[in-house]
N, C-alpha and C positions, 0 to 999 in steps of 0.2 A: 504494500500500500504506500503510495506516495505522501512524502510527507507535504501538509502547509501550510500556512499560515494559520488557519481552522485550527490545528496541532499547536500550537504557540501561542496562545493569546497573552503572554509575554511581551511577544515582540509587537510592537504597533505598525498599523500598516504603511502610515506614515513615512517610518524607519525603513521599509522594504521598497516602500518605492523612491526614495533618496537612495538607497543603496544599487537598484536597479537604475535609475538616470545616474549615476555618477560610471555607472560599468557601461552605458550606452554611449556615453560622452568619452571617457579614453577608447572603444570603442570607434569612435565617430573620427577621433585624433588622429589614430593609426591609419588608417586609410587617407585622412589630410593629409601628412606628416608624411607617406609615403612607404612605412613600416610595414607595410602589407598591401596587396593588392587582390581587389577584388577581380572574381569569372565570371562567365555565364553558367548557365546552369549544364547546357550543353556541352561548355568545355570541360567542366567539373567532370562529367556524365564521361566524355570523349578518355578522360585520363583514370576512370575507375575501370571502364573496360578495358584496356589497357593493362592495367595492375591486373585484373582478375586473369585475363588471357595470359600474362607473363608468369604467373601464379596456378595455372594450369585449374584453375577453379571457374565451375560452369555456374554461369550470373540464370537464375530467374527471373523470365522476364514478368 
């Protein structure tokens, strides 16, 4: 079972969504900043078939 917030009334929700925009926002920097670069979904898709074929492992489609 997943934990959440439901599980914590502890923690304020507040606190989770301050914690969540601050991780969207260095997030958001990295791809500014140049630290990472973003694909398409296709090319993500083009380089797992790839691994799996190199990996001699059959993808379901």
């Amino acid at each position: 079972m997943p934990v959440t917030i439901e599980h914590m009334p502890w923690i304020g929700e507040d606190a989770v969504e301050a914690v969540w925009d601050a991780e969207v926002t260095e997030r958001v920097k990295d791809v500014e900043e140049g630290r990472v670069t973003l694909i398409s979904g296709a090319e993500l898709q083009r380089g797992t078939d790839a691994l799996f074929a190199e990996l001699g492992i059959n993808r379901l489609a």
